[in-house]
C-alpha positions as CSV (number, residue, x, y, z in Angstrom):
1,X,-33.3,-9.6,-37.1
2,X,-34.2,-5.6,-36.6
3,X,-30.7,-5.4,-35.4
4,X,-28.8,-6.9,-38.1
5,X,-31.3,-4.7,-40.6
6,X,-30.3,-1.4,-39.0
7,X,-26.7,-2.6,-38.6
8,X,-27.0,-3.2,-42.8
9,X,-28.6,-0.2,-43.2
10,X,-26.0,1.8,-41.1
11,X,-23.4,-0.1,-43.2
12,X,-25.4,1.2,-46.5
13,X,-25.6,4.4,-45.7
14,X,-21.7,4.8,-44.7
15,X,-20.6,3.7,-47.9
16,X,-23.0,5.4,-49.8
17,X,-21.8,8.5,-47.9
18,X,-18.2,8.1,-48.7
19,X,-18.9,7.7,-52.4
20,X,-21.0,10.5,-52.5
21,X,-18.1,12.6,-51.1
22,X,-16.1,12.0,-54.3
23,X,-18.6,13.7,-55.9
24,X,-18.8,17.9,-56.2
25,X,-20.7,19.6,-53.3
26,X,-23.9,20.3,-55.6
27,X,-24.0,16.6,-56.7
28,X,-23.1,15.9,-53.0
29,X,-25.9,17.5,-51.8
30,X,-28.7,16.5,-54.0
31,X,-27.7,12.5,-53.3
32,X,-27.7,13.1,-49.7
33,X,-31.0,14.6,-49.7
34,X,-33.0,10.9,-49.1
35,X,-30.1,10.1,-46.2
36,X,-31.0,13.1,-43.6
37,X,-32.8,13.5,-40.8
38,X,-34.0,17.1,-40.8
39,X,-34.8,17.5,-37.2
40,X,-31.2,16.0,-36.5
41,X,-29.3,19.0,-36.4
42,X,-28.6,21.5,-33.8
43,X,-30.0,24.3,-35.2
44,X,-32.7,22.8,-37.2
45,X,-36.1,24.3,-37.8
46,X,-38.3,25.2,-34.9
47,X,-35.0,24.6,-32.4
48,X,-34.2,28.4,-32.4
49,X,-35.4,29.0,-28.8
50,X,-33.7,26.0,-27.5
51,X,-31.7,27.2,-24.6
52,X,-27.4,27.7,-24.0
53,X,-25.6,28.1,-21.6
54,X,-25.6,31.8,-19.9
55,X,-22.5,33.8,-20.3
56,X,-20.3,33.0,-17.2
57,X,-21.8,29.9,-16.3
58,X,-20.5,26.7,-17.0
59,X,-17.1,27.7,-17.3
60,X,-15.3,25.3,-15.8
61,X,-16.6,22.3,-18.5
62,X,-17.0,24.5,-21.5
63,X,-13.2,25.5,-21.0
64,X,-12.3,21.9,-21.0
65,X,-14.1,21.0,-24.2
66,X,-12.4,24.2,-25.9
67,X,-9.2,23.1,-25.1
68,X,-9.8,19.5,-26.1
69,X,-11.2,20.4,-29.6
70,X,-8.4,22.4,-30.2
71,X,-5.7,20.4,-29.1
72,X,-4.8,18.2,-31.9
73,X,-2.0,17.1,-30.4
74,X,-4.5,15.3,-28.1
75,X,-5.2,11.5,-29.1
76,X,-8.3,11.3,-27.4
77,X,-10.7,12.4,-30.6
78,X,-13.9,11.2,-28.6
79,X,-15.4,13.5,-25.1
80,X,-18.0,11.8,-23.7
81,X,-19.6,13.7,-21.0
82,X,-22.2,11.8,-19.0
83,X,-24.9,13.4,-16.3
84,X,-28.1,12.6,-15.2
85,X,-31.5,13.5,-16.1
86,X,-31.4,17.4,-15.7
87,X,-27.9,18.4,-15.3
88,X,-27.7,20.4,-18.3
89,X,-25.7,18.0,-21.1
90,X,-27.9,19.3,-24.3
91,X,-27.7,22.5,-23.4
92,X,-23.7,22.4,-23.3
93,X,-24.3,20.9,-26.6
94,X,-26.0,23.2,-28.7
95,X,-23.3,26.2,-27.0
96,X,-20.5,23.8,-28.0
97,X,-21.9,23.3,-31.7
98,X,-23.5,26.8,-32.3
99,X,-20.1,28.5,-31.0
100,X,-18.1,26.2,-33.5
101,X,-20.2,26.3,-36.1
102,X,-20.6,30.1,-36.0
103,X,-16.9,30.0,-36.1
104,X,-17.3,28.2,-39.6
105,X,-15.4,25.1,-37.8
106,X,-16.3,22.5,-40.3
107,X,-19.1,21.3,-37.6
108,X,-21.7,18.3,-37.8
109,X,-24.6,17.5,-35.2
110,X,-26.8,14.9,-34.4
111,X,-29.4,15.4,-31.0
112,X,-31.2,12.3,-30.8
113,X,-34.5,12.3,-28.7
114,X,-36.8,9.0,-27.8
115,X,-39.9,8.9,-29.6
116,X,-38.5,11.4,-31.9
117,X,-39.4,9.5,-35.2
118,X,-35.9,9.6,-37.5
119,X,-33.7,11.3,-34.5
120,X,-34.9,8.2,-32.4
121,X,-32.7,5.7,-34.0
122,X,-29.1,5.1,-35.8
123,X,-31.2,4.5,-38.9
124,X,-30.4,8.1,-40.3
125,X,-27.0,8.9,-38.7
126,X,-24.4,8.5,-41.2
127,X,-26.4,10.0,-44.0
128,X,-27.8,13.1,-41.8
129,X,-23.9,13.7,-40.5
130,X,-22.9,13.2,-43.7
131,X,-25.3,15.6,-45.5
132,X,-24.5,18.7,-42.4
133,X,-20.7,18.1,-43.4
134,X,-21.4,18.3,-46.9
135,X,-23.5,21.7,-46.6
136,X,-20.6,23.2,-44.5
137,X,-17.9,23.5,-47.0
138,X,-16.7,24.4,-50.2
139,X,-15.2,21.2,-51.4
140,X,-16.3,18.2,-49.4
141,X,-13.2,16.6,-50.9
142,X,-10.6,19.1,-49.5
143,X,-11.8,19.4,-45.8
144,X,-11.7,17.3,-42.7
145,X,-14.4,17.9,-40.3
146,X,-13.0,19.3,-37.2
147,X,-16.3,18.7,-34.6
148,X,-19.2,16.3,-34.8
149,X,-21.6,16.8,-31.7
150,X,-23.7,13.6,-31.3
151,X,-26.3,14.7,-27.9
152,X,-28.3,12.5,-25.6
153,X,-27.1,9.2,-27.6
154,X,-29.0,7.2,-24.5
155,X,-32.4,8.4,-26.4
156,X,-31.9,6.7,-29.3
157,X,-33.1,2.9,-29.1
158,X,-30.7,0.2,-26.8
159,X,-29.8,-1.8,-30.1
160,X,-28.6,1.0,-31.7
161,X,-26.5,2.8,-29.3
162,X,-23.6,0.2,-30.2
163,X,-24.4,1.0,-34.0
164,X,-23.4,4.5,-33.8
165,X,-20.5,3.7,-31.6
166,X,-18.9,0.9,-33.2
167,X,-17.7,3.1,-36.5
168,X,-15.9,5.2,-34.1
169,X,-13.2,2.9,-33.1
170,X,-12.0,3.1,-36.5
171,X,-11.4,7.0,-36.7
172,X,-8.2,6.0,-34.7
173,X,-6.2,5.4,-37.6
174,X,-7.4,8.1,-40.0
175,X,-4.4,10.2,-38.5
176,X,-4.9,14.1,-39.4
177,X,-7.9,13.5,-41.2
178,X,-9.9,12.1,-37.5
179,X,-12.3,14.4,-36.8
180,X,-13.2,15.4,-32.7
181,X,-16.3,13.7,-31.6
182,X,-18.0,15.4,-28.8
183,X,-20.7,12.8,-27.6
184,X,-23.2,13.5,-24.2
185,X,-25.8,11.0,-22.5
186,X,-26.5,9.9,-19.5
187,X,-24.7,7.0,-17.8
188,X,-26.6,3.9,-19.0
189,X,-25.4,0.2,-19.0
190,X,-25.7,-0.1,-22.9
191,X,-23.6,3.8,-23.6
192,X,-20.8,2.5,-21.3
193,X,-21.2,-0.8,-23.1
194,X,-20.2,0.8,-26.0
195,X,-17.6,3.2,-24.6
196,X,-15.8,0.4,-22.8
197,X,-15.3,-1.3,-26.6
198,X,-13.8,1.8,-27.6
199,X,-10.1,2.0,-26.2
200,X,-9.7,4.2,-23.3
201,X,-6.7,6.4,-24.8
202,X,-9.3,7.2,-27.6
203,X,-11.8,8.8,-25.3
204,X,-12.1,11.5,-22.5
205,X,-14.7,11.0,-19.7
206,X,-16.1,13.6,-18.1
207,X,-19.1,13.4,-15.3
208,X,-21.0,16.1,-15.3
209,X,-22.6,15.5,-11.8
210,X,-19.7,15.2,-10.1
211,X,-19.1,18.5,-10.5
212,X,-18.6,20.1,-7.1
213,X,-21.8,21.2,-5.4
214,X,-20.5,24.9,-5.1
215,X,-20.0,25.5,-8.3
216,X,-23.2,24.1,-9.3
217,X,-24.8,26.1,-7.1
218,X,-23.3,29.2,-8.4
219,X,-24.5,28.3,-11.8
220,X,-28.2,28.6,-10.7
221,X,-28.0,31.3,-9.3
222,X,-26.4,33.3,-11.8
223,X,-29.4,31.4,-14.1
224,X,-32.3,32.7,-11.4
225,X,-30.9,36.0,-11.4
226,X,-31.6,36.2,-15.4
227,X,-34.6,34.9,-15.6
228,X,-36.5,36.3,-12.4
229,X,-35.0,39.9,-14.0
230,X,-36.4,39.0,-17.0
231,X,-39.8,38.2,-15.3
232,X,-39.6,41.7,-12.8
233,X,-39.2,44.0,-16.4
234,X,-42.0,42.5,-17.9
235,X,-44.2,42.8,-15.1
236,X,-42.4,46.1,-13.5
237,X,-42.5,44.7,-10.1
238,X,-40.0,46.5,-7.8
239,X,-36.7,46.9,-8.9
240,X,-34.9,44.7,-6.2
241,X,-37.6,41.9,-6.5
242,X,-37.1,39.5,-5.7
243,X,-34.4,39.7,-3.3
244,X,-31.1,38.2,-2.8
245,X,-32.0,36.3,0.0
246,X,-34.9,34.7,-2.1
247,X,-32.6,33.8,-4.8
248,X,-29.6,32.5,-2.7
249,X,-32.8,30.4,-1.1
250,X,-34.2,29.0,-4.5
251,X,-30.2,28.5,-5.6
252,X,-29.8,25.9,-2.5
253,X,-32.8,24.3,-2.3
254,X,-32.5,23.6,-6.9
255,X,-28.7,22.5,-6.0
256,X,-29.4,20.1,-3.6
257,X,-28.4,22.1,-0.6
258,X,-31.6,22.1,0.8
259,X,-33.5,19.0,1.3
260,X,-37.2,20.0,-0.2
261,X,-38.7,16.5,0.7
262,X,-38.3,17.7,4.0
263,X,-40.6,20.9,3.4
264,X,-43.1,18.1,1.7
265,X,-43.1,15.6,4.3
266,X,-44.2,18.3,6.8
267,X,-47.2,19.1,4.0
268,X,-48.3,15.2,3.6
269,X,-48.1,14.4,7.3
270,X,-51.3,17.8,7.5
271,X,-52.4,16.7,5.3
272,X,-53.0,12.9,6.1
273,X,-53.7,14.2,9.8
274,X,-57.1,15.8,8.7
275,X,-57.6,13.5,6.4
276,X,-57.8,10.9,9.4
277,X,-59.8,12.9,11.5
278,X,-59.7,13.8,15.3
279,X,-63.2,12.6,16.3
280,X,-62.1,9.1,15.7
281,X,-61.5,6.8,18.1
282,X,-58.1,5.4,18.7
283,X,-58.7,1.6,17.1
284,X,-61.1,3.6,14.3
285,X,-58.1,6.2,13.6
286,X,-55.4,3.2,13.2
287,X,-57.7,1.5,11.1
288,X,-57.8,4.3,8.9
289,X,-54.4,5.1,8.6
290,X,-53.8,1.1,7.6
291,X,-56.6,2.0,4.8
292,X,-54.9,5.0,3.7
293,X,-51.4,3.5,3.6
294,X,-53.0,0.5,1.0
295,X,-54.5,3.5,-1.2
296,X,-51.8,5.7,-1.5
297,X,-49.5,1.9,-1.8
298,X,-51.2,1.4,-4.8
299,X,-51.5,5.5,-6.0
300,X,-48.0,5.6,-6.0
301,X,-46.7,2.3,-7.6
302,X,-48.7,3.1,-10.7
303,X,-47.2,4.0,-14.2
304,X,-50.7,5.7,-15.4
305,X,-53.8,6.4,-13.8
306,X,-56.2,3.5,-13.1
307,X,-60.2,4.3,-12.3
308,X,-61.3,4.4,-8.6
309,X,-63.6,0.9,-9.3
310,X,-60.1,-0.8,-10.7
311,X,-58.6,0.3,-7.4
312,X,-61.5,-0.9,-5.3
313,X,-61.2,-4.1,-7.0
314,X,-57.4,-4.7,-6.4
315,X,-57.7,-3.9,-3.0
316,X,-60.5,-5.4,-2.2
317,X,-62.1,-2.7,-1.0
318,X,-66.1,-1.3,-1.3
319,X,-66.1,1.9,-3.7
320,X,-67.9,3.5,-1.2
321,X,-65.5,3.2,1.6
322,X,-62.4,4.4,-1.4
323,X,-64.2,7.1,-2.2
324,X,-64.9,8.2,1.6
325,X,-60.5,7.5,1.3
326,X,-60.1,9.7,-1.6
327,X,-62.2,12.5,-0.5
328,X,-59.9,13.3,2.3
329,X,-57.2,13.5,0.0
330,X,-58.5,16.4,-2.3
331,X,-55.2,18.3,-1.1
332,X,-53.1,16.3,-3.3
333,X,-55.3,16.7,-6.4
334,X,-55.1,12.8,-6.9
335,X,-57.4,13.4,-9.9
336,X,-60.4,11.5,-8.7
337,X,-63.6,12.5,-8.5
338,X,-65.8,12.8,-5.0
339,X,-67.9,9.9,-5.9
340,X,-68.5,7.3,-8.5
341,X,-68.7,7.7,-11.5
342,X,-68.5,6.0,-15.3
343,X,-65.8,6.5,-17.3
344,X,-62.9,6.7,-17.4
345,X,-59.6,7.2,-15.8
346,X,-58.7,10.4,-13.4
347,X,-56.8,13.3,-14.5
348,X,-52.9,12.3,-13.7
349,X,-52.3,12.4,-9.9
350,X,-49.4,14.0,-8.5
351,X,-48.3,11.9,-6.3
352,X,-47.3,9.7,-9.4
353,X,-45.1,12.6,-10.4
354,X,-44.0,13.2,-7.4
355,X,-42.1,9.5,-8.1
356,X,-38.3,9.5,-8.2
357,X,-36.5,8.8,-11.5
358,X,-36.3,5.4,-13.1
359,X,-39.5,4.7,-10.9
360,X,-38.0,3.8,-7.7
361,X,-40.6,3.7,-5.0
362,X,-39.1,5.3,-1.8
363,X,-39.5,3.9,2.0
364,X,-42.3,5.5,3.2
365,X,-44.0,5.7,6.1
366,X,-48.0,6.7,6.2
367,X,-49.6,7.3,9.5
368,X,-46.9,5.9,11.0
369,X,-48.0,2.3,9.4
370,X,-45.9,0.7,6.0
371,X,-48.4,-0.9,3.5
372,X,-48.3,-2.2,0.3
373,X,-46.3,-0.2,-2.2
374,X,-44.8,1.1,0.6
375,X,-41.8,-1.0,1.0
């Protein structure tokens, strides 16, 4: 039922959108109003610091989108470039939509964001595209918009990913009028869902992390030597600081070249040695390492914090005996306290954000022993 309401009220608000663009701009405007989303847009207030891409960086993808918005001659009117979490997407598409639309290109854009209130949904779309394209011309009539940037279209809610989508399958046939639609997300099942409804001569696909690694790793560098200059001027530390070797280091190791969890597996392993505790005997040490695995099993698995009692009580375990756990785990600033006490949850751990995306819990191996949570 919410579907089919947002699906009418999507519906609405098109048609209400193309009548209104009969009207004069100032007329245009004024009916629009109620339709927006004001946080929708680019370069809407309190955005200003949001970041672009660095001059000289990116170069190979921005050049491709260039050439595709200006290529009319090219059929496909939608670029969808997909990446995961962290490759960069919104910020190509605020440089894509601030360099057009300081170019007056008749622009439009629409960043959605999860949890965002009126940018979280397809609710406001139409009406807040509508309202940017109306603001960006002389005569709404007259003009054809020649970009609409639609960014991180996986935030929005599941249901409504298909609702923004759907109305793009018929700018194939508007001909000269169809506008280019630059679209980024990551690569979820309902976004290539909707793409895969959309005929593939309409659309260009481009992967953003399957760029190749050298290139990427090139990019961060060129990024850490901006902003680590940045940080040596404003502190005057020593003019080469911090070094090339440092950065070319920092580049690998952010670019995947460099394994960190290798760095951190040598940190947990000290740390769960001494937390075990070279007095005990060998049947008392392999106890405790079994003890420890079913701790940090559970530590690990949760979504949110849970009280040292609730864990006792899960595992079975006396508080006492936990908390004798937890103490030798102070290193990892789990957020619990050294003993009991009422209330309420701990701080968040880190080990908890330590946890790869999408909540995967990886194979580990503590004290040489698998426990629960573990696996």
């Amino acid at each position: 039922m919410n579907q089919f309401n947002n699906q009418q009220h999507v519906g609405n608000q098109a048609g209400r959108a193309i009548n209104i663009s009969m009207l004069s701009t100032s007329s245009c405007n004024v009916l629009l109003r109620p339709l927006t989303a004001p946080q929708a847009a680019f370069n809407a207030q309190g955005k200003d610091n949001d970041p672009q891409c660095l001059r000289d960086t990116r170069v190979q993808v921005l050049e491709q989108i260039r050439t595709w918005v200006e290529n009319q001659d090219d059929e496909r009117y939608i670029f969808w470039l997909s990446g995961w979490a962290g490759t960069g997407k919104s910020t190509i598409a605020r440089t894509i939509a601030r360099e057009y639309y300081d170019q007056n290109c008749f622009t439009a854009s629409f960043f959605f964001s999860r949890g965002g209130g009126d940018v979280s949904h397809a609710g406001e779309f139409v009406g807040a595209v509508a309202s940017e394209l109306s603001s960006r011309c002389a005569d709404f009539k007259s003009l054809s918009p020649s970009l609409i940037v639609l960014d991180a279209l996986n935030e929005c809610d599941e249901r409504d990913v298909g609702l923004v989508l759907q109305p793009l399958r018929g700018f194939q046939n508007l001909g000269q009028l169809r506008p280019r639609i630059f679209i980024t997300s990551r690569p979820e099942i309902p976004v290539q869902h909707g793409f895969e409804r959309i005929p593939g001569e309409a659309h260009r696909d481009f992967m953003l992390h399957d760029i190749e690694h050298f290139i990427v790793e090139d990019d961060i560098r060129k990024y850490l030597q901006h902003a680590l200059s940045d940080t040596q001027q404003k502190h005057k530390l020593e003019k080469n600081w911090p070094g090339e070797e440092a950065i070319d280091h920092l580049a690998q190791k952010a670019s995947g070249s460099v394994d960190p969890t290798e760095e951190l597996n040598q940190i947990y392993i000290r740390v769960l040695g001494s937390s075990v505790g070279p007095s005990l005997k060998p049947h008392e040490s392999e106890k405790t390492c079994k003890s420890l695995s079913r701790v940090l099993g559970v530590i690990a698995t949760l979504f949110s914090p849970l009280p040292a009692p609730s864990i006792s009580q899960i595992l079975k375990m006396p508080e006492q005996k936990l908390y004798g756990l937890l103490s030798g785990l102070h290193p990892f600033n789990l957020g619990y306290p050294k003993r009991s006490s009422p209330a309420s949850p701990p701080s968040p751990p880190i080990l908890p954000r330590l946890r790869p995306q999408q909540n995967q819990v990886p194979r580990h191996k503590i004290c040489g022993e698998q426990g629960s949570g573990t696996r």
